[in-house]
C-alpha positions in Angstrom: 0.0 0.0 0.0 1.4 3.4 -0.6 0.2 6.0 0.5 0.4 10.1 -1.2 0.3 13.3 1.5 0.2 16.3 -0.7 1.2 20.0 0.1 1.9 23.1 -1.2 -2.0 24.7 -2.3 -3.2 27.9 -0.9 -4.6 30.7 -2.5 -2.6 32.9 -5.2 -3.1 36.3 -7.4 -3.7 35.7 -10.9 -0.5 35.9 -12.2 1.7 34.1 -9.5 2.9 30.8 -8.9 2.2 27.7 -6.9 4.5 24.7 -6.0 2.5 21.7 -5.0 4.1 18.4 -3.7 2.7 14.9 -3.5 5.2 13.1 -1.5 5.1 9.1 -1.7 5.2 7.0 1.8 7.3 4.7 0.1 9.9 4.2 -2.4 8.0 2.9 -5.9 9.9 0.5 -8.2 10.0 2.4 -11.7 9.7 -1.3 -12.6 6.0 -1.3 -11.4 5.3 1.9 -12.1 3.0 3.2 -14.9 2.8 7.0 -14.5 2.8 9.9 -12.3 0.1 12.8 -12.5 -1.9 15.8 -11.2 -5.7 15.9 -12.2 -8.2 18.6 -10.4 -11.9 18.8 -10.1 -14.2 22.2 -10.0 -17.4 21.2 -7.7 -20.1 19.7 -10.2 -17.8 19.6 -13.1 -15.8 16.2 -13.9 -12.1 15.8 -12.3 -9.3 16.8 -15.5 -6.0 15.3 -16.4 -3.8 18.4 -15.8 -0.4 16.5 -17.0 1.0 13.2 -16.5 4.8 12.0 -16.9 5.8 7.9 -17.3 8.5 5.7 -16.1 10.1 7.0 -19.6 9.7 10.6 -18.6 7.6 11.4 -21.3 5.0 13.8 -20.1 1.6 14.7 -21.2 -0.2 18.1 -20.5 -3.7 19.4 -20.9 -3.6 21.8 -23.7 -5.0 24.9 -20.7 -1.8 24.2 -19.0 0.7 23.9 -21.6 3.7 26.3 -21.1 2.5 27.1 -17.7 2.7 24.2 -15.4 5.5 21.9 -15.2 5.6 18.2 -13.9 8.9 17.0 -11.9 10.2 13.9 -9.9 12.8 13.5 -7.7 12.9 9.5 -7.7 15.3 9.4 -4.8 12.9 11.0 -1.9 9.5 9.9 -3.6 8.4 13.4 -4.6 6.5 14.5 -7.3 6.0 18.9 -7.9 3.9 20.3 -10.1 5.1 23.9 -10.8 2.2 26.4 -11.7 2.9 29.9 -13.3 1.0 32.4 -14.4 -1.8 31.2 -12.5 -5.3 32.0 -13.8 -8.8 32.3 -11.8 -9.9 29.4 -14.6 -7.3 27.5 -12.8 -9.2 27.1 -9.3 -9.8 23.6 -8.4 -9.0 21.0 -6.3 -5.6 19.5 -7.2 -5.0 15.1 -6.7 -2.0 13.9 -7.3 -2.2 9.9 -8.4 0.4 7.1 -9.2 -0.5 4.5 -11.2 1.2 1.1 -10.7 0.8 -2.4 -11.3 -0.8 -2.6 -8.0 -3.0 -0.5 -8.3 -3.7 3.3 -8.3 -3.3 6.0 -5.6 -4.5 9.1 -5.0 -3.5 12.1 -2.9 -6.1 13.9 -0.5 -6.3 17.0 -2.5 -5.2 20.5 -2.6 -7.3 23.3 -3.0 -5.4 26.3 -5.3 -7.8 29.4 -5.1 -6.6 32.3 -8.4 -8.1 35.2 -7.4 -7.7 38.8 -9.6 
């Protein structure tokens, strides 16, 4: 069982930046891992793929975040960031992180990011 704490959400001008962290209670084998991701939900709207990266490092981004927001890893303390600039109101949601493994899938408890102008 592994299990994701998340951190790093708060509320932000339109215009800044965010760093959010979903830090992994244990060490994953890149051999059973599929991929690594942020997704985030508005209330009454369907939760989003906000980007992605696989055990190949290939990343994939959702087309509103592209340029903006940036996926990283650091494999040897179980940490995955997702880097958000030039944050937009359009951008409030609650963020998940999830890792996807061959034993399963794992989410995060959420982050709320509030973009206020």
């Amino acid at each position: 069982q592994v299990q994701l704490v998340e951190s790093g959400g708060g509320l932000v001008q339109a215009g800044g930046s965010l760093r959010l962290s979903c830090a992994a209670s244990r060490r994953i084998n890149i051999d059973r891992l599929y991929t690594m991701g942020w997704y985030r939900q508005v209330p009454g709207q369907p939760r989003e793929l906000v980007v992605q990266i696989n055990r190949a490092d290939t990343t994939e981004y959702a087309d509103s975040v592209k340029d903006r927001f940036t996926i990283s890893a650091d494999n040897a303390k179980n940490i995955v960031y997702l880097q958000m600039d030039s944050l937009k109101p359009e951008d409030t949601a609650i963020y998940s992180c999830k890792v996807s493994t061959t034993m399963g899938a794992y989410w995060g408890q959420g982050n709320q990011v509030t973009v206020y102008t």
